[in-house]
N, C-alpha and C positions, 0 to 999 in steps of 0.2 A: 272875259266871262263876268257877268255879275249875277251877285247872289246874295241873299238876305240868312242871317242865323238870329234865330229865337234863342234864347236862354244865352244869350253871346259872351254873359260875363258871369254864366258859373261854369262849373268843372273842366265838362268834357267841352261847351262853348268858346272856349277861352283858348284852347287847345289848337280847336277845330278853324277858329278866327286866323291865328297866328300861319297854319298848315293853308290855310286859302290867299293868303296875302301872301306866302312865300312861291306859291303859285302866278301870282300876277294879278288874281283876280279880283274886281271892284267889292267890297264885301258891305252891305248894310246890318249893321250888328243893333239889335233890339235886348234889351235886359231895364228888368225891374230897380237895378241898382246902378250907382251911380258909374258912369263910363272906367272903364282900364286904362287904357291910354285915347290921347288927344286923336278927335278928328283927324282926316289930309285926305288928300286928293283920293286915296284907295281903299278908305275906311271913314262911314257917317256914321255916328252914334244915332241911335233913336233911343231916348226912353218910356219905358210905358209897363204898361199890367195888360199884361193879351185877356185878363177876365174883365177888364173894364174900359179896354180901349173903343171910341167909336170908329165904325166903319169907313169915317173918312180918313183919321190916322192912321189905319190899317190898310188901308190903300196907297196913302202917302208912303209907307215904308214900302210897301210889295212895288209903289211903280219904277218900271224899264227893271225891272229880277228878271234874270234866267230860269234861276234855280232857290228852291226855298229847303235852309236844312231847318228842320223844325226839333231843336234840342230842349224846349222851356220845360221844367217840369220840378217837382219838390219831393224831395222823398220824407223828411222831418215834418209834417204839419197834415194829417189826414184829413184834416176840418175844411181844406182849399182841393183836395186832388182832384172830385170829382166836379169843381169849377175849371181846373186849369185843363187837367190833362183829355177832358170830354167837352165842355162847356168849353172855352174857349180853342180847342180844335177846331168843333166845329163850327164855329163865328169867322175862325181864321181861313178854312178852307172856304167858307162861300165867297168873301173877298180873291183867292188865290185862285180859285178856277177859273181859265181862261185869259189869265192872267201871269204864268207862271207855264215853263214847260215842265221843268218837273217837280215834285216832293219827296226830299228826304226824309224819311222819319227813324226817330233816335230814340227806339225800344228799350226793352229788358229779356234775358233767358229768364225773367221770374213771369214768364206770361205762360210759359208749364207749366208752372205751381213747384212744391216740392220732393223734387225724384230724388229716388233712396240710390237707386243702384239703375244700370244700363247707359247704352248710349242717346243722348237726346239727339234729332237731327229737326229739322225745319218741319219734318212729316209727323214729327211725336205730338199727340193730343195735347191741346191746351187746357190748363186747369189753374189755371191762376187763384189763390190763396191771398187772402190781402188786401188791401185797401190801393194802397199802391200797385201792385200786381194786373187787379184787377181792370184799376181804370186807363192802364197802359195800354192793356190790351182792347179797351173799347176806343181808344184813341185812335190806333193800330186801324181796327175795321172801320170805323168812320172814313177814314182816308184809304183803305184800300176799297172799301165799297164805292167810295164817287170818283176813284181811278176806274175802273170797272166799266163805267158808264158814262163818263164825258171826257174830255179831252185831256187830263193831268195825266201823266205816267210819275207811279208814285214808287217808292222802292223803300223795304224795310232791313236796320239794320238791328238786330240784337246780341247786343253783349253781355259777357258774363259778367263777373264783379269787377266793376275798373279802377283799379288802382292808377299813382301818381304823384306829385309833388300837389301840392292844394288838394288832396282830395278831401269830401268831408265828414267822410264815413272812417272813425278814428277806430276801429275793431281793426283793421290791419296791422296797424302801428303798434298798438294793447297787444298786440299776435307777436310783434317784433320785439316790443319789452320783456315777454316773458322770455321769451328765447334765448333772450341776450343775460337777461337773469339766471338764466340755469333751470327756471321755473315750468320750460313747456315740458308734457307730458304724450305724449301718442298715446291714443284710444282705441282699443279693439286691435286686431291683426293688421299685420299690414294689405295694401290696400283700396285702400281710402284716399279719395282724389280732390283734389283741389281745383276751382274752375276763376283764374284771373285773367284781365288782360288789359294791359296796359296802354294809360290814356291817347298817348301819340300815334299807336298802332288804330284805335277807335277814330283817332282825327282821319287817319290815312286812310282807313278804307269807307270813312263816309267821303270823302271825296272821291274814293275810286266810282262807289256808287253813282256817286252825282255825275260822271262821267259817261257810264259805259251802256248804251244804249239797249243789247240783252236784260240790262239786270230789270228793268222794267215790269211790274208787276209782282217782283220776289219777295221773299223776306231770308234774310240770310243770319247764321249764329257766327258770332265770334269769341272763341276764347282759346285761350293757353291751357287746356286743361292738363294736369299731370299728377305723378303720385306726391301724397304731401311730404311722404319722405325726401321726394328730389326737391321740393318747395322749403321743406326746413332748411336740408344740408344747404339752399342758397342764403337762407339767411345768415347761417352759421359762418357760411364763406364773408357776407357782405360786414359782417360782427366784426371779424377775424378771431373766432371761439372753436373752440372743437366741437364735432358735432353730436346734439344728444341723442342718447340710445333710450331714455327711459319709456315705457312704455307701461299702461294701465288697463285694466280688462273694465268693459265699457258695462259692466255692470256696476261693478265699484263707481267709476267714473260718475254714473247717474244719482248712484247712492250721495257720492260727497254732494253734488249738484243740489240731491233734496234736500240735504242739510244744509248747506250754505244760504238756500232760502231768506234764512232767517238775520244773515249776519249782511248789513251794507256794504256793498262795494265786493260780494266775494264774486272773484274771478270766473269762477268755472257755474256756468249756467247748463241747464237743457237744451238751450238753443246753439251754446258752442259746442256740448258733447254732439249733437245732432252736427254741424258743421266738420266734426273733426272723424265724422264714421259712415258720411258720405261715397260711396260707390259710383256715382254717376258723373260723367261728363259729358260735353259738348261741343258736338263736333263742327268743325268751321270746314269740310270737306265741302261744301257748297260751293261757299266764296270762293275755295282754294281752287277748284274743279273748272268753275264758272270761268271767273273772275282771273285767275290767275294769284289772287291774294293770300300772300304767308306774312303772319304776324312777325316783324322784326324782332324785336325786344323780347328774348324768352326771360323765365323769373331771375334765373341770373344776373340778367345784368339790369334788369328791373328794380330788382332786389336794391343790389348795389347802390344805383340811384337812387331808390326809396333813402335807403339808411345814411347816405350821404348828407340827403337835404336834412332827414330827422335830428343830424346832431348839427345842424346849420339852425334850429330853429332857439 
């Protein structure tokens, strides 16, 4: 099989590269930065900017693909998103149509916007909040509106927050120092759910996608959602700490929040008491139903690996 990844040398592309060449298959890997490992026979480097590539480089990467996983995207720089993630989609699909049997696209559950409480499934309204959010999900229709209508079968995957070794979203880690400080606190009753899932599991089931001929026209959620109590106590295990019982009523919590305002670097924001009194998950009953797809790696042993690498760095 050959098949081309966009974003091939960040996070989840890097992942997802390794998970396609352990399959057999030819991979053409494009990224803005400079290659991971050397070229060979079952992996071309391409380098380029999908916002400023011409149309003949873009064809030069896409010729003899099967399959296109389109991962490129930035979540740190708002002043490019709605070039990369809209603006160069669609530059990319008009070279990939007809061209290309199918498209993977490598979403977000932030194209809901911010849900307080319930279950989100693929059917829950979209409301995206955000700059990023927002232009994921124009990305999203672009490519599912010209699946619709010409020849691509295009399939969407959305994950929760993806954790991992390289990730570069350092709030998880800040989550795992307080922990292991004695400093984390539980907010509100319990409850409160937590929605991660980890990067190898996201490699694994973009490739089931790029595979399975049903999934074709879907868009599917992926996460490990669960209580954050079972999410702490696995930190606590991966620490080797006993686990904390402290717990703050989410009024208080707010209160310190408006006060620390003022002081740099204080820990406890509005947007982490918001993270940490969370009610809602999301459900991967699609995939699972569909697809046959269960997430290997629960937080446990997620977990573990996280805190392994962290004291490796």
């Amino acid at each position: 099989m050959r098949c081309a990844v966009t974003g091939a040398n960040g996070f989840i592309g890097t992942v997802l590269t390794g998970a396609l060449r352990d399959r057999g298959w030819t991979v053409r890997a494009l990224s803005r930065r400079p290659p991971s490992a050397p070229s060979d026979h079952d992996l071309i480097w391409y380098r380029g900017d999908l916002r400023t590539m011409s149309g003949d480089a873009l064809r030069t990467f896409l010729q003899d693909v099967d399959i296109l996983f389109h991962c490129a995207g930035v979540i740190d720089d708002e002043t490019v998103m709605e070039e990369l993630h809209v603006g160069a989609t669609a530059r990319l699909l008009e070279v990939a149509s007809g061209r290309i049997r199918r498209w993977v696209q490598l979403s977000s559950c932030g194209v809901y916007g911010p849900v307080r409480k319930g279950v989100v499934t693929e059917e829950s309204p979209l409301r995206p909040e955000g700059v990023y959010e927002e232009t994921k999900l124009r990305s999203e229709q672009i490519v599912t509106e010209a699946a619709a209508t010409g020849p691509l079968s295009a399939v969407v995957l959305r994950p929760a927050n993806v954790y991992g070794d390289g990730m570069p979203n350092s709030s998880l880690r800040s989550w795992v120092r307080s922990v292991e400080r004695g400093l984390f606190s539980y907010v509100g009753p319990p409850g409160a759910m937590t929605s991660y899932v980890h990067v190898d599991d996201v490699a694994e089931a973009l490739c089931l996608l790029a595979e399975a001929d049903e999934a074709g026209g879907r868009a599917y959620n992926l996460s490990c959602s669960c209580p954050i109590e079972e999410f702490v106590e696995a930190m606590c295990a991966g620490l080797g700490r006993g686990a904390l019982r402290f717990r703050m009523p989410e009024f208080a919590a707010r209160m310190l929040a408006s006060a620390g305002r003022m002081i740099p670097g204080f820990p406890l924001t509005h947007s982490r008491v918001d993270a940490l009194t969370v009610r809602a998950c999301y459900s991967s009953a699609r995939i699972r139903d569909e697809l046959g797809f269960e997430p290997r790696i629960d937080p446990r042993k997620g977990l573990d690996h996280l805190i392994r690498s962290m004291k490796n760095e």
